[in-house]
LOZA-897591 format. One record per residue: residue in three letters; residue number from 0; x, y, z of N, C-alpha, C in turn. Coordinates in pm, 1 decimal, decimal comma, m for minus. Example, Ala and Ser with C-alpha at 12.3 -4.5 7.8 and 13.67 -1.06 7.14 Angstrom:
! LOZA-897591
aa  i  n_c1  n_c2  n_c3  ca_c1  ca_c2  ca_c3  c_c1  c_c2  c_c3
Ala  0  1319,0  m569,0  780,0  1230,0  m450,0  780,0  1320,0  m330,0  780,0
Ser  1  1285,0  m225,0  708,0  1367,0  m106,0  714,0  1290,0  3,0  787,0
***
This chain:
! LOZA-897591
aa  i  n_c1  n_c2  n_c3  ca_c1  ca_c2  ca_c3  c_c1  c_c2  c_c3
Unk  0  8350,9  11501,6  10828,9  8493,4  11478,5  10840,0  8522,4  11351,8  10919,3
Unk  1  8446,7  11307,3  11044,8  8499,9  11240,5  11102,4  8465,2  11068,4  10995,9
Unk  2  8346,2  11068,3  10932,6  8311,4  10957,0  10878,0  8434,2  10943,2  10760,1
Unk  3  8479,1  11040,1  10675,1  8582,9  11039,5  10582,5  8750,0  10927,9  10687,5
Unk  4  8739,8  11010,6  10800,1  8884,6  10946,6  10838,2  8825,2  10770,0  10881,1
Unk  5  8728,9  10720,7  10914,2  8699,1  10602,6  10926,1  8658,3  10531,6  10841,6
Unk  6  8622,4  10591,4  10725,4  8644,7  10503,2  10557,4  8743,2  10509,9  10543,2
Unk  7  8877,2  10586,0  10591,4  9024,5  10592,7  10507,1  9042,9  10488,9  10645,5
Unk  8  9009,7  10455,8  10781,6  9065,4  10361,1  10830,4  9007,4  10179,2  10765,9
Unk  9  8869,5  10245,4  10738,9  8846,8  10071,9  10686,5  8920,8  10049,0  10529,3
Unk  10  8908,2  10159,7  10431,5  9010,8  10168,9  10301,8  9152,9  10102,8  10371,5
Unk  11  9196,2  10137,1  10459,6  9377,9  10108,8  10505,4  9314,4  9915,4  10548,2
Unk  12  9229,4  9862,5  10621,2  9260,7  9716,5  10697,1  9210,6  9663,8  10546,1
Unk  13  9146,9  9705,8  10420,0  9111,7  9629,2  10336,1  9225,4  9600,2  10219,6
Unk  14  9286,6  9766,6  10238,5  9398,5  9706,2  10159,1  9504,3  9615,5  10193,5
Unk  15  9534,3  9570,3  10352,7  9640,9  9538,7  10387,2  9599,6  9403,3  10385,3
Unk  16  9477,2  9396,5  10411,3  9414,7  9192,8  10402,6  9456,0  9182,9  10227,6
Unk  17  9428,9  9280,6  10119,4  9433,7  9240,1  9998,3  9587,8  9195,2  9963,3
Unk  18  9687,2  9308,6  10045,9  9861,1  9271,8  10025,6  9918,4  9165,4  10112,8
Unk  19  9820,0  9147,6  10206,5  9886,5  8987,2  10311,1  9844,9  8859,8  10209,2
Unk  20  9728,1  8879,6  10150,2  9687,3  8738,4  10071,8  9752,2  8763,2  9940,3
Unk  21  9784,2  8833,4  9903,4  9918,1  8851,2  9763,2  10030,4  8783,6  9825,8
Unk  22  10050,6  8895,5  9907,8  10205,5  8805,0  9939,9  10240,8  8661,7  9986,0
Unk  23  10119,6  8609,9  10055,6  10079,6  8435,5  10121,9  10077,0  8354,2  9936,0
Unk  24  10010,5  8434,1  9882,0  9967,0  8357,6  9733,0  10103,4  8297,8  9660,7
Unk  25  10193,3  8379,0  9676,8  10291,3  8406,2  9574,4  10406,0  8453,0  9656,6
Unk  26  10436,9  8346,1  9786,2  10536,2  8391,3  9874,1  10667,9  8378,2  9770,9
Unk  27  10696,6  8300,5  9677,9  10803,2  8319,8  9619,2  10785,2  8399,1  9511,4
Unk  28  10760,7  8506,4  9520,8  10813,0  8643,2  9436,5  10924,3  8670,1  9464,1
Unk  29  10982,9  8751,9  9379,0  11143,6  8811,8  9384,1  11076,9  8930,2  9446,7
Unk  30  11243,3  8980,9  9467,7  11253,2  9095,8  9553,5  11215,2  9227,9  9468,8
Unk  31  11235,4  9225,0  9375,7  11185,5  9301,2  9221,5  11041,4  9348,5  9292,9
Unk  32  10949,9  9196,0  9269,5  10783,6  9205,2  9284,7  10773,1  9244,7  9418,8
Unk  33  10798,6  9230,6  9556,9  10812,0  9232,0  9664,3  10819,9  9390,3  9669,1
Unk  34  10913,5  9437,8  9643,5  10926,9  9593,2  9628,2  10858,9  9693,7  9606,2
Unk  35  10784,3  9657,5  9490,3  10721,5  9713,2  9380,8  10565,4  9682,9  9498,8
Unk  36  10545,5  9565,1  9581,0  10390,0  9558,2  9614,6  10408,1  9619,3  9772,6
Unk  37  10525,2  9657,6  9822,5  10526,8  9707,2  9944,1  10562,5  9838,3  9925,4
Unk  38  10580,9  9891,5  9818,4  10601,6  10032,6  9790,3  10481,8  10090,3  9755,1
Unk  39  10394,5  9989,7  9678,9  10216,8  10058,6  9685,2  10177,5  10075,3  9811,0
Unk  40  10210,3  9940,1  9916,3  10118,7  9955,3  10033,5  10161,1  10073,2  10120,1
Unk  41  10305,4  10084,6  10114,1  10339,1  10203,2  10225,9  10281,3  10317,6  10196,3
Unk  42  10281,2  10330,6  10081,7  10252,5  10489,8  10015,0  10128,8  10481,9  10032,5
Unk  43  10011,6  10374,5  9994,7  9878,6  10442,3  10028,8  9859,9  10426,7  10216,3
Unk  44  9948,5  10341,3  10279,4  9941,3  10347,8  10413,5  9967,0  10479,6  10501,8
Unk  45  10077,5  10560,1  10428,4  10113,6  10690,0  10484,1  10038,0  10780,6  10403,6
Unk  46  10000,5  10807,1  10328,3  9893,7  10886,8  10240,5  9751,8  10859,5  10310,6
Unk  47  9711,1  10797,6  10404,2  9606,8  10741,5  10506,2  9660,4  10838,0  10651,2
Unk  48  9728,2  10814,6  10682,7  9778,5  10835,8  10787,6  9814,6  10980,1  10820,0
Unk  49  9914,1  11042,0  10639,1  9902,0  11164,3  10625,3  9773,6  11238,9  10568,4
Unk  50  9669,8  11242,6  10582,1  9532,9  11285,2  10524,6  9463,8  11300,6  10672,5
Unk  51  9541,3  11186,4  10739,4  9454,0  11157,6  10920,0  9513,0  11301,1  10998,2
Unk  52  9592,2  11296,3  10986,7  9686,1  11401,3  11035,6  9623,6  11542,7  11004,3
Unk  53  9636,2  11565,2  10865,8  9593,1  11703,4  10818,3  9412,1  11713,0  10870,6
Unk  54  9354,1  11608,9  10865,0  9211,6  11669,4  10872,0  9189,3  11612,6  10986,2
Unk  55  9252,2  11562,1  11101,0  9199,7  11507,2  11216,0  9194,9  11620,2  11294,8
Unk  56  9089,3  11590,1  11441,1  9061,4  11696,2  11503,1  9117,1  11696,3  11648,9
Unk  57  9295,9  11529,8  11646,2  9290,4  11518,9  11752,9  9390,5  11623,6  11805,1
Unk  58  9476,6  11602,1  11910,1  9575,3  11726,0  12001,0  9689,1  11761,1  11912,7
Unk  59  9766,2  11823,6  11900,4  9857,6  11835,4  11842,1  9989,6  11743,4  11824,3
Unk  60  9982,9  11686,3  11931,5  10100,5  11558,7  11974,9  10084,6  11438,1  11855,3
Unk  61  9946,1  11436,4  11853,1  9854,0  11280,7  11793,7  9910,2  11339,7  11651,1
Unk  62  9837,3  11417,2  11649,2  9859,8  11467,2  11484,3  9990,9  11490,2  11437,6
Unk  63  10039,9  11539,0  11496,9  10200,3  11537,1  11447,0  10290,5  11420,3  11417,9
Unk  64  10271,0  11290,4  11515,9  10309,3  11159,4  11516,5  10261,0  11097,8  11373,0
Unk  65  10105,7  11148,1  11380,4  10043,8  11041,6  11230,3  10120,5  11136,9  11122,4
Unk  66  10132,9  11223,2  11154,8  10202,6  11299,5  10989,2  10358,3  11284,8  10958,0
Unk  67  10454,7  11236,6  11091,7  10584,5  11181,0  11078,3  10530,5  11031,5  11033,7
Unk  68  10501,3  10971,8  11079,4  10470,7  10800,8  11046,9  10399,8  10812,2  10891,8
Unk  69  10298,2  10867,7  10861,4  10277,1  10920,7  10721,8  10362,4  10897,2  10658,3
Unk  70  10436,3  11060,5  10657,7  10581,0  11092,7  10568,0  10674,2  10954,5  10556,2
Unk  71  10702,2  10897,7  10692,9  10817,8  10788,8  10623,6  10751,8  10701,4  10566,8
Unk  72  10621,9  10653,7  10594,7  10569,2  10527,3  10506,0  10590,6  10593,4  10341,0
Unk  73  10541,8  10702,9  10349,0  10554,4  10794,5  10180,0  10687,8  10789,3  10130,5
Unk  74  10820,0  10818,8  10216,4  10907,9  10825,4  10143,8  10957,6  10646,3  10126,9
Unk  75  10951,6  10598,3  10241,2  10956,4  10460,2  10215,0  10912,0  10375,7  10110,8
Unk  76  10816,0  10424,1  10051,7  10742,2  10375,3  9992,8  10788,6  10383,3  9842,2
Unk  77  10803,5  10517,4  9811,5  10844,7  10588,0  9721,8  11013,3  10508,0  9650,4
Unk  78  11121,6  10509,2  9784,2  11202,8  10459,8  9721,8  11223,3  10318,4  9703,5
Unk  79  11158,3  10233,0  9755,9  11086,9  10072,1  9715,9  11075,7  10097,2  9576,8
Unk  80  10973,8  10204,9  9502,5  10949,3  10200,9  9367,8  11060,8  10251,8  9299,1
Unk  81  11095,8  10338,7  9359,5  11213,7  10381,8  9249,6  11330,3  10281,2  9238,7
Unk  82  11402,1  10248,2  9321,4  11497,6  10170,4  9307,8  11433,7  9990,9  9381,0
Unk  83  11376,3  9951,2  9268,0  11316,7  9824,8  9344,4  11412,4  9721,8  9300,5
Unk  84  11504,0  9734,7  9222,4  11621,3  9582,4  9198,8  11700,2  9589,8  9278,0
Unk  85  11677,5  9633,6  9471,6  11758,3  9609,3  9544,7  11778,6  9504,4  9591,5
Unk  86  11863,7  9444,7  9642,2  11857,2  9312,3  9725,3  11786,4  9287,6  9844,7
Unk  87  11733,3  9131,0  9865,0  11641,2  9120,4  9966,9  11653,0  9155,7  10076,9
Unk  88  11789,5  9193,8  10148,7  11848,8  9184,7  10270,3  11789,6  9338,9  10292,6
Unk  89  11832,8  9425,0  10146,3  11768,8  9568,1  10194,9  11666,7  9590,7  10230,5
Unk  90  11587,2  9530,8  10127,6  11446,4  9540,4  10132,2  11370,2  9501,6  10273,7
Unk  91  11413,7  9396,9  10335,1  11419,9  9337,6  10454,8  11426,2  9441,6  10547,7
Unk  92  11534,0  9483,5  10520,1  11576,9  9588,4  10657,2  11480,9  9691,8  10639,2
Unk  93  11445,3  9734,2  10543,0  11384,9  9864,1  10522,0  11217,6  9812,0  10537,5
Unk  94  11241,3  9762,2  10538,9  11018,3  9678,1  10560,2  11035,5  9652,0  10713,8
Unk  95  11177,1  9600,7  10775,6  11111,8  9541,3  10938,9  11162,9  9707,8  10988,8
Unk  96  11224,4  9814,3  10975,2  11232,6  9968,6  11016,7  11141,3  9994,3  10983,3
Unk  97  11020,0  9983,2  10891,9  10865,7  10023,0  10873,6  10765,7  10026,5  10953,1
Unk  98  10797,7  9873,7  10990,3  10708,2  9798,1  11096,8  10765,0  9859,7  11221,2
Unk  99  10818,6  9823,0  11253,0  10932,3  9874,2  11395,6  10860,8  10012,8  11433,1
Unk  100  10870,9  10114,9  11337,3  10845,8  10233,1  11367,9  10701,0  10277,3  11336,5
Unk  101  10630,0  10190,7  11267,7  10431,7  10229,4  11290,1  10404,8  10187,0  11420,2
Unk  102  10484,0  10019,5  11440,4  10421,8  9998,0  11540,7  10427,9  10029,7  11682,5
Unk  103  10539,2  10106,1  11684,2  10562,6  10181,1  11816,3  10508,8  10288,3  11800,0
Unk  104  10471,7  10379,0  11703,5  10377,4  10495,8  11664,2  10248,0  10456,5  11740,4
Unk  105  10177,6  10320,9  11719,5  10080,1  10286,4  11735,1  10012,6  10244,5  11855,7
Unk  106  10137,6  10190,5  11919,9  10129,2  10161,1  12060,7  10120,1  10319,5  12117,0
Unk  107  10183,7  10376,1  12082,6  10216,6  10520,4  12197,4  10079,0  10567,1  12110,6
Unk  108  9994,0  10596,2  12036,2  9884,0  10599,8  11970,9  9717,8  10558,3  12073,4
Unk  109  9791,5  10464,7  12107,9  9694,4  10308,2  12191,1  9676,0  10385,1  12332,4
Unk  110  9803,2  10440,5  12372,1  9818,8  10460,4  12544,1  9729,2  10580,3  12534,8
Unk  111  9772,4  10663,0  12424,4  9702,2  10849,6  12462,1  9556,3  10790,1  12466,1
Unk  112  9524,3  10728,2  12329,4  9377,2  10787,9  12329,8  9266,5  10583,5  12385,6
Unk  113  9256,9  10634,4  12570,6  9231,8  10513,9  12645,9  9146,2  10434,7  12565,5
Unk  114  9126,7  10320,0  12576,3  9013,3  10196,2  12527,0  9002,6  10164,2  12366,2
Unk  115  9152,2  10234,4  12345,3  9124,2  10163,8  12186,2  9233,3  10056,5  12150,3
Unk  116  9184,5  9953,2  12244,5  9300,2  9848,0  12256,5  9352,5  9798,9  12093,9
Unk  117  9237,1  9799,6  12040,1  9308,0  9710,5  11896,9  9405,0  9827,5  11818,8
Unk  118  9422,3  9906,1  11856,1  9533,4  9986,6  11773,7  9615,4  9948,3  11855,2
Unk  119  9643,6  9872,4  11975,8  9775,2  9875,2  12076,1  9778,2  9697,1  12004,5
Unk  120  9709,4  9610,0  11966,7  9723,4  9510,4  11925,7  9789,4  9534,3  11781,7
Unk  121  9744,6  9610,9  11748,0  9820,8  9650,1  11576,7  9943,8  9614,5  11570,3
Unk  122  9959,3  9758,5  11679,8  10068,7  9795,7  11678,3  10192,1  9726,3  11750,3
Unk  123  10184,9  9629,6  11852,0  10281,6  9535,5  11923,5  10301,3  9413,4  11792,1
Unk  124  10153,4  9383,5  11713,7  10186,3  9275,5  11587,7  10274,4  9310,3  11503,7
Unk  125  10249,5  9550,9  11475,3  10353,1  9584,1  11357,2  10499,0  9528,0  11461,1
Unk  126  10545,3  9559,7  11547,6  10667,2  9571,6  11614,1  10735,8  9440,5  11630,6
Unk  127  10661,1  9315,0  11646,5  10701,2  9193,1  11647,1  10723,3  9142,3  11487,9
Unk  128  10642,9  9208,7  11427,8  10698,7  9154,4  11267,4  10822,5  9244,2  11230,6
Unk  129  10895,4  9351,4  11256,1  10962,9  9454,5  11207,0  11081,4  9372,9  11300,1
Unk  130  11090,4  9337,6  11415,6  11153,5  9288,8  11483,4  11213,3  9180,9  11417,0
Unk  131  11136,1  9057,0  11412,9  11167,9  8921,8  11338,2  11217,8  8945,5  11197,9
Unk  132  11140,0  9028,5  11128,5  11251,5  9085,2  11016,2  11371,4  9189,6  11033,7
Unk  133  11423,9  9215,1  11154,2  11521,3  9263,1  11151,4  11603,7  9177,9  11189,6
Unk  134  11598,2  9129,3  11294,2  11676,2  8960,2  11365,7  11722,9  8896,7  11264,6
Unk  135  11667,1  8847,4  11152,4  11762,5  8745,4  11064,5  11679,3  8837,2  10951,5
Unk  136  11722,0  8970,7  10873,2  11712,5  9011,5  10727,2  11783,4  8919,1  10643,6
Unk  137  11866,8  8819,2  10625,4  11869,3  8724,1  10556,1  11819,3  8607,4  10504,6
Unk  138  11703,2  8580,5  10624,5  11591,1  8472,1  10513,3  11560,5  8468,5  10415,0
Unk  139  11577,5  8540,5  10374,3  11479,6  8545,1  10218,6  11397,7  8569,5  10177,7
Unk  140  11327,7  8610,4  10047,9  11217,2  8686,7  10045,3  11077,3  8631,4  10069,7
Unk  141  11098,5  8535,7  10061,2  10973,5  8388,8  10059,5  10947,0  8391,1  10211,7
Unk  142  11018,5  8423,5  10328,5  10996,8  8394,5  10477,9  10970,0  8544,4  10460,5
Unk  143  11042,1  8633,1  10405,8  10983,6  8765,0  10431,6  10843,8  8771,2  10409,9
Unk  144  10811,3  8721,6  10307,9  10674,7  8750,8  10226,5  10594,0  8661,3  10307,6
Unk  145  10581,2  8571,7  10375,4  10536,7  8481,6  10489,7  10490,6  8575,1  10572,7
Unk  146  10578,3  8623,4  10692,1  10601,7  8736,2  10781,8  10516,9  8858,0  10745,7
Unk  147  10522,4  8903,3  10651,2  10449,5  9016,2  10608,6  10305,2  9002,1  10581,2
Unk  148  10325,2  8910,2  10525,3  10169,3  8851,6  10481,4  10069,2  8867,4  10548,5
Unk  149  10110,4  8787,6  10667,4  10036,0  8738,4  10783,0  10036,7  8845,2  10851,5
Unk  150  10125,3  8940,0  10862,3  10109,0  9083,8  10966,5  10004,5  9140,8  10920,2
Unk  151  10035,8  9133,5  10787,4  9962,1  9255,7  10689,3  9752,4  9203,2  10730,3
Unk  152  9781,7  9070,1  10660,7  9597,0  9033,3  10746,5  9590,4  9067,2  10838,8
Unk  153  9674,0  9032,2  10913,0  9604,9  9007,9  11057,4  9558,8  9209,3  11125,8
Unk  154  9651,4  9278,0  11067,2  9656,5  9414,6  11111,0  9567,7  9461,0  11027,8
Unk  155  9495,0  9390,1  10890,7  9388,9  9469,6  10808,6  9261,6  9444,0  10854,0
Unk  156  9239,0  9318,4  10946,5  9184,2  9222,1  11025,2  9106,1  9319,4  11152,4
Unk  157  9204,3  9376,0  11220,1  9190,9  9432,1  11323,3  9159,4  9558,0  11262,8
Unk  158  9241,4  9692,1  11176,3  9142,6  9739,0  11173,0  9029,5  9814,4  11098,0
Unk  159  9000,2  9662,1  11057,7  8836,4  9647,3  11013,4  8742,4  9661,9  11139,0
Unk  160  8798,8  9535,3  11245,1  8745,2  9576,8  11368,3  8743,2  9677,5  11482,4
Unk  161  8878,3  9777,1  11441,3  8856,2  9926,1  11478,7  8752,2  10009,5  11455,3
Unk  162  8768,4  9976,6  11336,2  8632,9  10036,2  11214,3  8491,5  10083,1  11249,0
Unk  163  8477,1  9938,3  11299,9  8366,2  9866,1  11352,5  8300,1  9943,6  11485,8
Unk  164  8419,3  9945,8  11575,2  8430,8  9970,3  11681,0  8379,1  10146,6  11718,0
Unk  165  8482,6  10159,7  11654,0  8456,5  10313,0  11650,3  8324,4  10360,5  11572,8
Unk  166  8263,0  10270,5  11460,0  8138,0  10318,9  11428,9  8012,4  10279,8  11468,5
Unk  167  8009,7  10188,0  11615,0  7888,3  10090,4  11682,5  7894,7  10105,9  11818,7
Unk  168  8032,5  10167,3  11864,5  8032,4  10225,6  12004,8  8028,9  10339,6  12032,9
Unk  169  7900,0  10364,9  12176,2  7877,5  10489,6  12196,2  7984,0  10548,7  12237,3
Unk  170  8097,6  10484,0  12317,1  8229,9  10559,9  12384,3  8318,3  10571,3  12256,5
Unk  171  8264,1  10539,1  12173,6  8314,6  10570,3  12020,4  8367,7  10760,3  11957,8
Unk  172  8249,6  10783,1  12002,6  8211,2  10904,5  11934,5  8318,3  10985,2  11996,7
Unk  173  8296,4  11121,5  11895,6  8376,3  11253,2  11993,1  8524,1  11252,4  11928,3
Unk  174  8605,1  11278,5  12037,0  8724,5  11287,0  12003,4  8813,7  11175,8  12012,7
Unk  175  8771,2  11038,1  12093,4  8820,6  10949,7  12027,4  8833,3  10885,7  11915,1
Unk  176  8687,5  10897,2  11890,1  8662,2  10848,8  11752,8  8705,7  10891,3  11625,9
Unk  177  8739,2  11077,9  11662,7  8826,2  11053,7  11542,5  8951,3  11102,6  11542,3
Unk  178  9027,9  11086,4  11671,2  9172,0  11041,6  11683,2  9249,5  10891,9  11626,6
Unk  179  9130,2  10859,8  11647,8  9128,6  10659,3  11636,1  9177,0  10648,8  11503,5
Unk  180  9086,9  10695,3  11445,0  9013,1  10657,1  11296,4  9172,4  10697,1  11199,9
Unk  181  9261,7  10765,8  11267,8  9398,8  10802,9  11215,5  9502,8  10725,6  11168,3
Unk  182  9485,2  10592,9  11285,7  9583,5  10511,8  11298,4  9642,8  10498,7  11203,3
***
């Protein structure tokens, strides 16, 4: 069990390096395409997160957090696909409330379970991108898709090196390791 939740954490930093270099590739996509590729990522991001939840072995607090943060990436995700000919401004708002709220998930994630700094790095990167896309949701989708991009590597980036971390360190093991592996 515990090796399953740390392939679904290196599965989560590989997909998000694959949706930061989409979105860098082809920063001018419409909000149409934009929709449609952040409604895959949320949904397999909270479908990660909700799977961490159900089979993790951490306290009840931990687990309950990853299965709310789950659920909204899922429903988030969900209505991106269904109604994706919204306008950018929505879409905007509803991607930097994404960020906003993993990455404060993630930080308070960071504090419980001590020495797993790169989930507290994640998670201050999700909160500063959710932020800047909430501050001006009118840029456009091209600065959105910029913004995201670059979160999205840089946070698939890190955790790869969670990954890592948790599978090469002895203070790894146990119940950090697979509280961690949730993020």
């Amino acid at each position: 069990m515990e090796r399953r939740e740390v392939w679904m954490l290196a599965l989560r930093g590989v997909l998000a390096i694959a949706f930061g270099i989409i979105a860098m590739i082809w920063p001018g996509v419409t909000a149409l395409a934009l929709a449609v590729l952040f409604g895959i990522f949320a949904i397999v991001d909270g479908t990660g997160m909700l799977v961490a939840a159900i089979r993790g072995t951490g306290d009840t607090s931990q687990r309950t957090v990853r299965g709310i943060a789950g659920a909204l990436g899922i429903v988030l995700g969900i209505a991106a696909l269904i109604w994706p000919g919204i306008t950018a401004v929505i879409l905007a708002i509803v991607i930097g409330v994404w960020a906003l709220a993993t990455g404060a998930i993630q930080i308070w994630l960071a504090i419980q379970l001590r020495g797993q700094w790169l989930l507290g790095v994640v998670g201050v990167l999700s909160a500063i991108a959710g932020l800047l896309i909430l501050i001006r949701p009118s840029i456009g989708a091209v600065a959105i898709a910029w913004v995201i991009g670059v979160y999205a590597i840089v946070a698939g980036v890190l955790m790869l090196a969670a990954t890592w971390q948790l599978t090469h360190s002895p203070s790894g093991r146990g119940r950090n390791r697979q509280a961690a592996a949730g993020i």
